[in-house]
SESE-632357 format. One record per residue: residue in three letters; x, y, z of N, C-alpha, C in turn; residue number from 1. Coordinates in Angstrom, 2 decimals. Each point is the difference from the previous one (the first is absolute). Example, Ala and Ser with C-alpha at 12.3 -4.5 7.8 and 13.67 -1.06 7.14 Angstrom:
2
{'ALA',{13.19,-5.69,7.80},{-0.89,1.19,0.00},{0.90,1.20,0.00},1}
{'SER',{-0.35,1.05,-0.72},{0.82,1.19,0.06},{-0.77,1.09,0.73},2}
This chain:
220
{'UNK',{-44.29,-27.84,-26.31},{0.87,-0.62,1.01},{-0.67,-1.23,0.58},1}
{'UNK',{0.58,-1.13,0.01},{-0.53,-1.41,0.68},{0.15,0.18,1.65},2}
{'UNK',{-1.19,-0.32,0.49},{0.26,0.04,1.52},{0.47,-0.86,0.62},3}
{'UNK',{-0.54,-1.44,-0.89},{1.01,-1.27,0.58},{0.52,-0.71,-1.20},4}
{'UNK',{1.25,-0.55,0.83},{0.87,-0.81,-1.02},{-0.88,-1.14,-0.52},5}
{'UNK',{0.43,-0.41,-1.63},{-0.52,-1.27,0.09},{0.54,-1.42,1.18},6}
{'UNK',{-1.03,-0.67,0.02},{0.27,-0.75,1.08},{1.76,-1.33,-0.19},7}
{'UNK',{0.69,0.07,-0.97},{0.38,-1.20,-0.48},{1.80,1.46,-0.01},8}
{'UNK',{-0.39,0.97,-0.02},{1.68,0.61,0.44},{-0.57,0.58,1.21},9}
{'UNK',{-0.59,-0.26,1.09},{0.30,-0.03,1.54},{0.50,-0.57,0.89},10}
{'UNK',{0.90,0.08,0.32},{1.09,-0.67,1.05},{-0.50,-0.44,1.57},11}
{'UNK',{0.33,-0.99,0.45},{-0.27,0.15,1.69},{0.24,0.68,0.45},12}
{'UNK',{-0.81,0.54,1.53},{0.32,1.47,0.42},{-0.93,-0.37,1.21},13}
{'UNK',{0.43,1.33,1.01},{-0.93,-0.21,0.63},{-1.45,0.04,0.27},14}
{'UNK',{-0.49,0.55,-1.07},{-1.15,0.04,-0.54},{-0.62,-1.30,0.19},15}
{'UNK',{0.80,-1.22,-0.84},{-0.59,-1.23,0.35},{0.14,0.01,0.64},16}
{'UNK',{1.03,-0.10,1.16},{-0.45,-0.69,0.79},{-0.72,0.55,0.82},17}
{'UNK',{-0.57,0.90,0.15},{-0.86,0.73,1.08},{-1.46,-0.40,-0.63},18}
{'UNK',{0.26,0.04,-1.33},{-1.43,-0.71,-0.48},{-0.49,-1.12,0.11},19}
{'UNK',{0.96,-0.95,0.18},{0.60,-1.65,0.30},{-0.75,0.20,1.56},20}
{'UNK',{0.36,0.22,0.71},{-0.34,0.31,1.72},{-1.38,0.56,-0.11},21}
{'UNK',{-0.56,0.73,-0.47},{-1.25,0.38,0.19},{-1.40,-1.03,-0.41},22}
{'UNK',{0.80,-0.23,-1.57},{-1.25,-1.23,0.12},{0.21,-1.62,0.22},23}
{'UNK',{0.99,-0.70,0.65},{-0.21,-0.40,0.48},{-0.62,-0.17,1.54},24}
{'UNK',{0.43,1.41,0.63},{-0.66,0.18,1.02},{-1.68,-0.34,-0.15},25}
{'UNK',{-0.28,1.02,-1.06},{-1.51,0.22,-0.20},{-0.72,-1.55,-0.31},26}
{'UNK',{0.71,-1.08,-0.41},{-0.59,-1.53,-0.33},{-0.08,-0.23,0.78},27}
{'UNK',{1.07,0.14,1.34},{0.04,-0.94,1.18},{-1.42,0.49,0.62},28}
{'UNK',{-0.30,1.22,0.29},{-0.87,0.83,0.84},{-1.21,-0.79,-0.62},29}
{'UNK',{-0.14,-0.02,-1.85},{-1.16,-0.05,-0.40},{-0.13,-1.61,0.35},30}
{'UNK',{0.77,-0.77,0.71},{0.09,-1.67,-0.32},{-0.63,0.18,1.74},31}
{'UNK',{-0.33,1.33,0.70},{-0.06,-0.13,1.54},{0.85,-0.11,1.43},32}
{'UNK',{1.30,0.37,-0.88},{1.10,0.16,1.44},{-0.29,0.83,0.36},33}
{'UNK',{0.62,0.73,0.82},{0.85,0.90,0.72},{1.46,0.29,-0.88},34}
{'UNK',{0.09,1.11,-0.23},{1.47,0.46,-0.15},{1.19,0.77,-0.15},35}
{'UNK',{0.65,0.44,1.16},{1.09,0.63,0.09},{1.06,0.34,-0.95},36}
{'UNK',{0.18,1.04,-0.55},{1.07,0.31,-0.95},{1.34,0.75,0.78},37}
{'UNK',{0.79,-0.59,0.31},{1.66,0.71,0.64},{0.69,1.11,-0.77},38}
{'UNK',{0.17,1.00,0.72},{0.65,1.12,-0.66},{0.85,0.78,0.76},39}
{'UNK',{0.63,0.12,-0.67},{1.61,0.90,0.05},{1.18,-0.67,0.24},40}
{'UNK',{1.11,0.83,0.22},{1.34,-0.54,-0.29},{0.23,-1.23,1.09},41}
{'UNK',{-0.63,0.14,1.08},{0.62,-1.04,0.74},{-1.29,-1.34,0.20},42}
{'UNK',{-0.43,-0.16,-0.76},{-1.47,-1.26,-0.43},{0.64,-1.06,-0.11},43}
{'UNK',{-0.39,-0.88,0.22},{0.44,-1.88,0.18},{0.03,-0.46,-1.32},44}
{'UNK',{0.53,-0.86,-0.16},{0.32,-0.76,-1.53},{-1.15,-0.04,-0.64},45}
{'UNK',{-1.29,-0.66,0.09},{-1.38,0.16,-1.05},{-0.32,1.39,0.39},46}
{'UNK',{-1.22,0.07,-0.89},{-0.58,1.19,-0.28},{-1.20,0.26,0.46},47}
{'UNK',{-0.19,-0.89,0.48},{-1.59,-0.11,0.42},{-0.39,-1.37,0.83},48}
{'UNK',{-0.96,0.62,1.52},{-0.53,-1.74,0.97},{-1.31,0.33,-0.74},49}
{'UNK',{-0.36,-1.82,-0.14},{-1.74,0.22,-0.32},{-0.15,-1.36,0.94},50}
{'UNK',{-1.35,0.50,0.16},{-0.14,-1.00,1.36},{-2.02,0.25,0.10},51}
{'UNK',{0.34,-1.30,0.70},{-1.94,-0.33,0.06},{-0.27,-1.17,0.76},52}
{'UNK',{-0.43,0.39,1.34},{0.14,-0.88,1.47},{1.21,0.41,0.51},53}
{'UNK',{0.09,-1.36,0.25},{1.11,-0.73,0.47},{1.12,0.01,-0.89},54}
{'UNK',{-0.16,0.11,-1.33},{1.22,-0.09,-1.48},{0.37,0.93,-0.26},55}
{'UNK',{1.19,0.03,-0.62},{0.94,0.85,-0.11},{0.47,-0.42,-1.56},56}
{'UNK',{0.92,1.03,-0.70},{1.22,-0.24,-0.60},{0.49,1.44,-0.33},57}
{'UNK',{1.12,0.05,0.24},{0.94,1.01,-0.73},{0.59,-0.15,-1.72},58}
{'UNK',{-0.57,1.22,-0.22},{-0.09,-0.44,-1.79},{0.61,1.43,-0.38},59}
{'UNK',{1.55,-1.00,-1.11},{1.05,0.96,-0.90},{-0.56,0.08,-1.34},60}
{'UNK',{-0.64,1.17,-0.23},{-0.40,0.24,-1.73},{1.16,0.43,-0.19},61}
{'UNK',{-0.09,-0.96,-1.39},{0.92,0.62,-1.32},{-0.64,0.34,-1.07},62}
{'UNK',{-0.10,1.25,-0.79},{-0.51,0.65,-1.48},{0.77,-0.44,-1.13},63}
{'UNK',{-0.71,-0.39,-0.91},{1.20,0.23,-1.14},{-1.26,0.36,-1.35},64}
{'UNK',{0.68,0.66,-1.21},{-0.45,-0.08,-0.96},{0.76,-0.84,-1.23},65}
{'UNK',{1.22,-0.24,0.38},{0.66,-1.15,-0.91},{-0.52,-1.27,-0.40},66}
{'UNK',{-0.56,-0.50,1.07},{0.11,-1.61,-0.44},{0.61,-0.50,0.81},67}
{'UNK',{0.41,0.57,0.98},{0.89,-0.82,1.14},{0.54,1.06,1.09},68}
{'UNK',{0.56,-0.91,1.22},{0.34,0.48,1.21},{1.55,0.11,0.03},69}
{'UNK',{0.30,1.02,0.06},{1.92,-0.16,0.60},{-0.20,-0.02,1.41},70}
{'UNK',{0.46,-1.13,0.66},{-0.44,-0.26,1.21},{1.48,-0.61,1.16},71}
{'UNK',{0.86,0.06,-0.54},{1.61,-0.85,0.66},{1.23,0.81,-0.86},72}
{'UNK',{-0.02,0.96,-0.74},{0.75,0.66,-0.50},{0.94,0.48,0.74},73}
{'UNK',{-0.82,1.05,1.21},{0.75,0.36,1.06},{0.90,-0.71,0.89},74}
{'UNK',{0.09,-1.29,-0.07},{0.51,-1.22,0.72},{0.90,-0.51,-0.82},75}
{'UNK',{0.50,0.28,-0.95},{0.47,-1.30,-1.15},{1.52,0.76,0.41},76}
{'UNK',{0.71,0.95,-0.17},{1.40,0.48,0.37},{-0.02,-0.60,1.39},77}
{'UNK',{-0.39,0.45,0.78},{0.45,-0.66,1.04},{0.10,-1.82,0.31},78}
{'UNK',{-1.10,-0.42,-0.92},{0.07,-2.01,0.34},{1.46,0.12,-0.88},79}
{'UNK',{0.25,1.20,-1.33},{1.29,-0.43,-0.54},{1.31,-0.05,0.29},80}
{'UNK',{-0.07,0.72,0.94},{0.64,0.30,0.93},{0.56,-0.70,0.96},81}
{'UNK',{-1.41,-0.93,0.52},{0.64,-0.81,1.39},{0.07,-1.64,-0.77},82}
{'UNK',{-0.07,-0.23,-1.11},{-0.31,-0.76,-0.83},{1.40,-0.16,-1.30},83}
{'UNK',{0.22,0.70,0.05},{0.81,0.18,-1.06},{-0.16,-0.52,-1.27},84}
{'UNK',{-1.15,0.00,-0.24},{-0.63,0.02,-1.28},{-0.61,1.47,-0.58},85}
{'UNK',{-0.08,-0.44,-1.88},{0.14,1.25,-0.22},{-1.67,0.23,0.09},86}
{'UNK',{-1.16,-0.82,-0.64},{-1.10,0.55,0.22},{-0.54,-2.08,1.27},87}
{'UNK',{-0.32,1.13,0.83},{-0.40,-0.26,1.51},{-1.25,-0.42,0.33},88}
{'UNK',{-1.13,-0.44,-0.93},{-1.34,0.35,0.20},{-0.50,-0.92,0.90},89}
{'UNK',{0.56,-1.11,0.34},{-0.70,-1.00,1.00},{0.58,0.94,1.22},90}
{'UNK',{0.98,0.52,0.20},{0.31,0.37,1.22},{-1.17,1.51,0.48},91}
{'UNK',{0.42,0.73,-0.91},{-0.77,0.90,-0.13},{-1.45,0.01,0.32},92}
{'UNK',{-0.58,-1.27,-0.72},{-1.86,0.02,0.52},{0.32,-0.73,1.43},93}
{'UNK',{1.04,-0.52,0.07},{-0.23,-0.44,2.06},{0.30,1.19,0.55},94}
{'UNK',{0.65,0.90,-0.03},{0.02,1.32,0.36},{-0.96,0.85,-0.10},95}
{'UNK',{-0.63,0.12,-0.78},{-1.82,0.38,-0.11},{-1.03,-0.63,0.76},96}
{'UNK',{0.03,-1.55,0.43},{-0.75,-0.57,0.23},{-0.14,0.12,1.78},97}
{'UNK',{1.65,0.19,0.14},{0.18,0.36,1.61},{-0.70,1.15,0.42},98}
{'UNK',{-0.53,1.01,-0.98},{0.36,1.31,0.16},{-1.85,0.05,0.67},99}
{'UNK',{-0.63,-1.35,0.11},{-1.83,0.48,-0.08},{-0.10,-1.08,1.36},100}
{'UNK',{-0.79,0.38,0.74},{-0.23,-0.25,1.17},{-1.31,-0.89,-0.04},101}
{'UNK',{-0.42,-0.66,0.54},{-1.15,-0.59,0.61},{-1.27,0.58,-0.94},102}
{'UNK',{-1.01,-0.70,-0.02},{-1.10,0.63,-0.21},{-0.15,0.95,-1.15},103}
{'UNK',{0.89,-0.18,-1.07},{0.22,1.02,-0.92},{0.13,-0.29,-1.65},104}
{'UNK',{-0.80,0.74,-0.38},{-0.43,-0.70,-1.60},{0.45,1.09,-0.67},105}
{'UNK',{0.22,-0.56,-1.17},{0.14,1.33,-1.29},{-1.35,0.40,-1.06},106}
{'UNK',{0.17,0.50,0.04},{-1.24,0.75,-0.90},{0.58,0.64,-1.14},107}
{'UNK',{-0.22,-0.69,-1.45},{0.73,0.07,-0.99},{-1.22,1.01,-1.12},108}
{'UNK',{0.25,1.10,0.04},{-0.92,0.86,-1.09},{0.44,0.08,-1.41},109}
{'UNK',{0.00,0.05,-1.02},{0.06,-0.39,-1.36},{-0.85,1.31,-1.41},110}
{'UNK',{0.70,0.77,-0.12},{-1.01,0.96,-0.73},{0.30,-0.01,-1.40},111}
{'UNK',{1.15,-0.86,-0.47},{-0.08,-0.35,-1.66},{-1.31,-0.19,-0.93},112}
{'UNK',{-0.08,0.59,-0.85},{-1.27,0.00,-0.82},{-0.94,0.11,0.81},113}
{'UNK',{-0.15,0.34,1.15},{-1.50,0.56,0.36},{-0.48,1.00,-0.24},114}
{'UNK',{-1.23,1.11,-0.79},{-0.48,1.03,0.04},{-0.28,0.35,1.78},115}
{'UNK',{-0.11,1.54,-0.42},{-0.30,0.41,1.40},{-1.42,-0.17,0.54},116}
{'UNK',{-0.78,-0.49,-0.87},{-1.36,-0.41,0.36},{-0.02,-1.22,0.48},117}
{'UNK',{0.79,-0.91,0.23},{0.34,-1.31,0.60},{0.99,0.09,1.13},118}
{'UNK',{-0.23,-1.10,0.42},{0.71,-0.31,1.35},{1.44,-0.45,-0.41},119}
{'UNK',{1.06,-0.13,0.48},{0.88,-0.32,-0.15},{-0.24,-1.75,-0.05},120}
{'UNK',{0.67,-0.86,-0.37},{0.59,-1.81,1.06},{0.82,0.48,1.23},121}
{'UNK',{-0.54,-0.69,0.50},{0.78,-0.11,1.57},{-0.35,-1.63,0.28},122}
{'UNK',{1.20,-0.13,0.96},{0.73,-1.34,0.24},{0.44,0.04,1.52},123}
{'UNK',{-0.76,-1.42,0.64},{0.94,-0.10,1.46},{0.51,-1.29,0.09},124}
{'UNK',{1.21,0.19,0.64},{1.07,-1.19,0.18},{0.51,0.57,1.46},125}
{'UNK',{0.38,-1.43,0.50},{0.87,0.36,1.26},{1.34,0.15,-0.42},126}
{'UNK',{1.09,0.32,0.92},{1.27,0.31,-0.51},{0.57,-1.13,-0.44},127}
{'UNK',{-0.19,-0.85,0.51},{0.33,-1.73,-0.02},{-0.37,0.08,-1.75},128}
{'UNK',{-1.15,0.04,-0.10},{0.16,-0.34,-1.22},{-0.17,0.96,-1.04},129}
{'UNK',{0.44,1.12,-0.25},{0.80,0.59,-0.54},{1.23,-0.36,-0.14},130}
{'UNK',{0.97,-0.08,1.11},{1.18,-0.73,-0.32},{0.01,-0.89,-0.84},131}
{'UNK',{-0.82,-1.04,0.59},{-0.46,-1.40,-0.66},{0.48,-0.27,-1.92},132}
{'UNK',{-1.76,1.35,-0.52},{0.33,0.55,-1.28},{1.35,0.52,-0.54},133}
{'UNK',{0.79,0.93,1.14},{1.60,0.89,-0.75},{0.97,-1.05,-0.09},134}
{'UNK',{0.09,-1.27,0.77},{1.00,-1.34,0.05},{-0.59,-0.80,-1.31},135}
{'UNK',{-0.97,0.26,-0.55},{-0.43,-1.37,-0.98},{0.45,0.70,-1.60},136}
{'UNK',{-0.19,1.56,-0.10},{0.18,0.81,-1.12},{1.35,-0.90,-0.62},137}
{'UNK',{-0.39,0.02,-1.50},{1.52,-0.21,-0.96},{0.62,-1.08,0.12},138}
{'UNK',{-0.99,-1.21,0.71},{0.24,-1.68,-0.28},{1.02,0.45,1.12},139}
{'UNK',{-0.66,0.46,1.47},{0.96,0.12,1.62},{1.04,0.34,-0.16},140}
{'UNK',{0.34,1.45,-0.60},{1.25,0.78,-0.51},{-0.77,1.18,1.51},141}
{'UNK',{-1.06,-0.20,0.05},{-0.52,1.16,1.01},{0.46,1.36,-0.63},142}
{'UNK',{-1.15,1.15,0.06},{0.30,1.35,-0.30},{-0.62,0.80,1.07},143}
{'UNK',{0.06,1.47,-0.30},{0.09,1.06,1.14},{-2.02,0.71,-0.45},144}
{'UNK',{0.21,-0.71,-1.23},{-1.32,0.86,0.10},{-1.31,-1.33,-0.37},145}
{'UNK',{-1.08,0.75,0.14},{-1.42,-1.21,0.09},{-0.35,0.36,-1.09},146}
{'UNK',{-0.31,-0.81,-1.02},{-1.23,0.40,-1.05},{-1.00,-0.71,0.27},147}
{'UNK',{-0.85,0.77,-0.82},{-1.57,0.15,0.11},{-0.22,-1.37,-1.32},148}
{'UNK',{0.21,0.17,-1.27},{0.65,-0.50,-0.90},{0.96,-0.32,-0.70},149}
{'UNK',{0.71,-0.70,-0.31},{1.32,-0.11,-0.70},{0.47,-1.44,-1.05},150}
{'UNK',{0.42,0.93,-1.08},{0.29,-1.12,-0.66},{1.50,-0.53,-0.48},151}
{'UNK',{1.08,-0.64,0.31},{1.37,-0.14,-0.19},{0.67,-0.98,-0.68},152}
{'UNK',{1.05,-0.24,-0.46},{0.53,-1.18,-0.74},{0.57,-0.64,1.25},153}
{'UNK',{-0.16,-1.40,0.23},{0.09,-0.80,1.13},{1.47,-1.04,-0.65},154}
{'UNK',{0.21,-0.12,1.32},{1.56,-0.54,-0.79},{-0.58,-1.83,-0.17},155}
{'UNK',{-0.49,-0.30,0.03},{-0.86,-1.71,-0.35},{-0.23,0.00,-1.06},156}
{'UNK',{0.80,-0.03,-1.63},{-0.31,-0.45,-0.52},{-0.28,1.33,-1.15},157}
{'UNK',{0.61,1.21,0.57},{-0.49,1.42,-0.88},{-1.46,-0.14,-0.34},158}
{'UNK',{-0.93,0.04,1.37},{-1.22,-0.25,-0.28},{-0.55,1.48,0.86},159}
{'UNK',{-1.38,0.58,-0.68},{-0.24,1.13,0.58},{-0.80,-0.34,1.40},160}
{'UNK',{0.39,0.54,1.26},{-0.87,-0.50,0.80},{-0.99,1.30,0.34},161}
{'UNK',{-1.04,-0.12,0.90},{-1.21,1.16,0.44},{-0.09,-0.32,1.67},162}
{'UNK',{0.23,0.96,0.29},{0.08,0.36,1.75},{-1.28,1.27,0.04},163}
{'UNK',{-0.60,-0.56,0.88},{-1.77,1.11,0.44},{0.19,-0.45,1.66},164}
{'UNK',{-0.59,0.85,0.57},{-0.11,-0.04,1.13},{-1.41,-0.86,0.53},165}
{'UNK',{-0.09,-0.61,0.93},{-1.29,-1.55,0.26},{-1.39,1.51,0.13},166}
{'UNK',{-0.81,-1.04,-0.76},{-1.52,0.64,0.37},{-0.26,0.25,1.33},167}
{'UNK',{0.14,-1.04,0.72},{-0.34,-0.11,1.28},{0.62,1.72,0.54},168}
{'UNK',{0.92,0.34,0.06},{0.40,1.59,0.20},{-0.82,0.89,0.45},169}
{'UNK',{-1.14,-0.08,-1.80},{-0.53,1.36,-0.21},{-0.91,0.26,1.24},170}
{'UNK',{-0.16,1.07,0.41},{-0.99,0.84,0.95},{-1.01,-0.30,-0.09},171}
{'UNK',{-0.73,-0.60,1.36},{-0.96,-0.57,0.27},{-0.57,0.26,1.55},172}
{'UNK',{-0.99,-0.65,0.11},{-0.43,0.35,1.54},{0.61,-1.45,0.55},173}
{'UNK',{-0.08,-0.98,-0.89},{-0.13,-1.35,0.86},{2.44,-0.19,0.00},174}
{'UNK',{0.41,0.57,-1.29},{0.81,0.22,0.40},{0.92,0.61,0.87},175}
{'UNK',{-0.71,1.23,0.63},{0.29,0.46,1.15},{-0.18,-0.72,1.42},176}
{'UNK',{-1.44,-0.59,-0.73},{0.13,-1.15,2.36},{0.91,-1.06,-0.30},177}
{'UNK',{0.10,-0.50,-1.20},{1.14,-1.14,0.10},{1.56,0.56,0.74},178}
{'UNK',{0.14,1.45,-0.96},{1.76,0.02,0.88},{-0.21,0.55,1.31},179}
{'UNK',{-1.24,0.56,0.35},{-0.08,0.16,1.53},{0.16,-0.90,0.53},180}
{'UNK',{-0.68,-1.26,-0.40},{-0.29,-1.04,1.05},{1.74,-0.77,0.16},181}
{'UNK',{0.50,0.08,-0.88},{1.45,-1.02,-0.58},{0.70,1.01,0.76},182}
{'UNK',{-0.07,1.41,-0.15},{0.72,1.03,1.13},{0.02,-0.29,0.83},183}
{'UNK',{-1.14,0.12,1.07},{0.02,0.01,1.40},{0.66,-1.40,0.32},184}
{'UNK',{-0.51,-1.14,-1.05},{0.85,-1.31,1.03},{1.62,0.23,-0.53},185}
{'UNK',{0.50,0.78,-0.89},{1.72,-0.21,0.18},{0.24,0.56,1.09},186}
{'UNK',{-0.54,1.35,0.24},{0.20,0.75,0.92},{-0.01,-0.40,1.33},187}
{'UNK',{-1.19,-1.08,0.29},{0.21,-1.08,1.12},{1.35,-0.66,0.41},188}
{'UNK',{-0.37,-0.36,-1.14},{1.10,-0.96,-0.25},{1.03,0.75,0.43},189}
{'UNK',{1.10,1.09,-0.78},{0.58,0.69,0.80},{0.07,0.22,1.00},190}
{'UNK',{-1.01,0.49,0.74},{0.03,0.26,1.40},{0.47,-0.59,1.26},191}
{'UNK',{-0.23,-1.48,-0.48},{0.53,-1.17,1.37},{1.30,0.10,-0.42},192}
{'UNK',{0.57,-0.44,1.46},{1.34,-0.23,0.19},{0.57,-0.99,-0.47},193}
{'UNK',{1.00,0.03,-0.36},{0.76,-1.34,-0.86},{0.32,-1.66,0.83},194}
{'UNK',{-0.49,0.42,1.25},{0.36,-1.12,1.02},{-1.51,-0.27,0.36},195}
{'UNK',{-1.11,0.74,-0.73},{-1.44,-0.62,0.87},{-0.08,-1.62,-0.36},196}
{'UNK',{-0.64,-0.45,0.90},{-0.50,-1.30,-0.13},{-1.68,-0.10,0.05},197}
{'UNK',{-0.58,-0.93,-0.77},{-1.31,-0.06,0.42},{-0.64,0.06,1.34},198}
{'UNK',{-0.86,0.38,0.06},{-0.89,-0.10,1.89},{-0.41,-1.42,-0.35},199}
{'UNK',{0.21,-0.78,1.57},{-0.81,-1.13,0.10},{-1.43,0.34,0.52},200}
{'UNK',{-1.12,-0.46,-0.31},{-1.14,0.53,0.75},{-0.76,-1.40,0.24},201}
{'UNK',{-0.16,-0.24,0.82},{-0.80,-0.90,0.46},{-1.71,-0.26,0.19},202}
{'UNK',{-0.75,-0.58,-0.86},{-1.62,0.69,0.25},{-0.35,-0.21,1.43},203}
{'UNK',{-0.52,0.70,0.65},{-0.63,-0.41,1.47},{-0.65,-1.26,0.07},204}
{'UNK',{-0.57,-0.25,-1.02},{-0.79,-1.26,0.25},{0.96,-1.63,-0.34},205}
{'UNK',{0.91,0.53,-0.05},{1.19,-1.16,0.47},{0.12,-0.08,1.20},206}
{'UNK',{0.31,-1.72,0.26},{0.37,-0.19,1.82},{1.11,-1.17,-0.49},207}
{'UNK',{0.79,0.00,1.19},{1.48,-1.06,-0.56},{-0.46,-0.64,1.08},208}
{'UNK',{0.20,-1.29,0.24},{-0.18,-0.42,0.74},{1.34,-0.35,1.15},209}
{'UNK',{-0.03,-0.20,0.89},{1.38,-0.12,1.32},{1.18,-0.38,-0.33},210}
{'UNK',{1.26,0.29,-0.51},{0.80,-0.73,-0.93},{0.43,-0.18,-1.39},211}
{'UNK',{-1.47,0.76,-0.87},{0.09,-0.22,-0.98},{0.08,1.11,-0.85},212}
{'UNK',{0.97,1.28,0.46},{0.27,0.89,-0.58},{-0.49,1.31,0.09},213}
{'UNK',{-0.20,0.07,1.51},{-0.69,0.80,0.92},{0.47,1.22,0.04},214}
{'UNK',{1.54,-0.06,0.20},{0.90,1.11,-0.15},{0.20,0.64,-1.08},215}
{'UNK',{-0.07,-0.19,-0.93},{0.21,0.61,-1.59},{-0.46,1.35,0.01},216}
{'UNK',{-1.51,0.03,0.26},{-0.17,1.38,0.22},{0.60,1.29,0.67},217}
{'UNK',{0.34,-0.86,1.29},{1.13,1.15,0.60},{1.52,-0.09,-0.50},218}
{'UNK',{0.65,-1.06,-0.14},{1.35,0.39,-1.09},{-0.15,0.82,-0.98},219}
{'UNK',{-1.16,-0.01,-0.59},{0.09,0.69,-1.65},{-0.23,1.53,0.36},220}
């Protein structure tokens, strides 16, 4: 009797993804965060805060052993819907894209052809650009799912084109302070009010002289 399936007729399950969640957890920890894993039925959209100082991000793993992410599937009836088109996918990844809050990255795990003595690929992107990637698929026909690799007949000319996901992605330490750092300032950014105006600040070691624009400081 075989105890495990071969690896190539195993289906997604929750298996991955619980396996998906664990070691990415375990990189982040080993890269020196801090990090929180969310559980049970009523848990916030990511899966996990990792954080170190002052930094933050909320991070959505996705598992796959395919070769790719179904990631806007769940969205595509309904953009067809309010759209009245039959396949919806630009609407659909803005409907996904709404769906991630501030401060929040995806964490893309990948277990195609890996032995179990290896690590999976894993991949981080912000939601932004994830979308980015699902709008450009199929010469900007946009689709519901992400590949990892892919190769398709492109309508230019019946020429084969190749879609990979950017190096820059793969899991890293220095890739992690970059989307922290690009995090926290959208998130700034967010934060002010749509009517702020700059502060005027005046250095102390300015003097106006009698007349010559004395008041400014107190108007402003």
């Amino acid at each position: 009797m075989k105890l495990f399936a071969p690896a190539e007729n195993r289906q997604p399950s929750w298996q991955i993804n619980l396996g998906s969640l664990g070691i990415a957890a375990a990189q982040f920890a080993r890269c020196g965060f801090d990090v929180s894993i969310q559980y049970g039925a009523d848990k916030p959209a990511h899966d996990m805060v990792v954080t170190k100082g002052s930094s933050l991000l909320k991070v959505v793993v996705k598992g796959s052993e395919e070769g790719f992410w179904n990631l806007t599937q769940s969205y595509v009836q309904r953009a067809a819907r309010m759209s009245g088109k039959n396949a919806a996918f630009h609407g659909a990844i803005e409907m996904w894209l709404d769906h991630h809050g501030a401060r929040t990255v995806c964490c893309l795990v990948q277990f195609q052809n890996v032995p179990v003595e290896q690590l999976p690929r894993i991949y981080l992107a912000t939601p932004s650009e994830v979308a980015q990637r699902l709008r450009e698929t199929a010469d900007g026909r946009g689709d519901s799912i992400l590949y990892e690799g892919n190769e398709w007949a492109s309508g230019l000319g019946g020429t084969t084109a190749t879609e990979g996901l950017p190096a820059s992605w793969r899991f890293s330490l220095a890739r992690i302070q970059e989307l922290m750092t690009n995090q926290a300032q959208a998130a700034n950014l967010l934060s002010l009010p749509s009517n702020a105006e700059p502060s005027r600040i005046w250095p102390s070691s300015v003097r106006f002289p009698p007349g010559d624009g004395s008041n400014l400081a107190k108007r402003a």
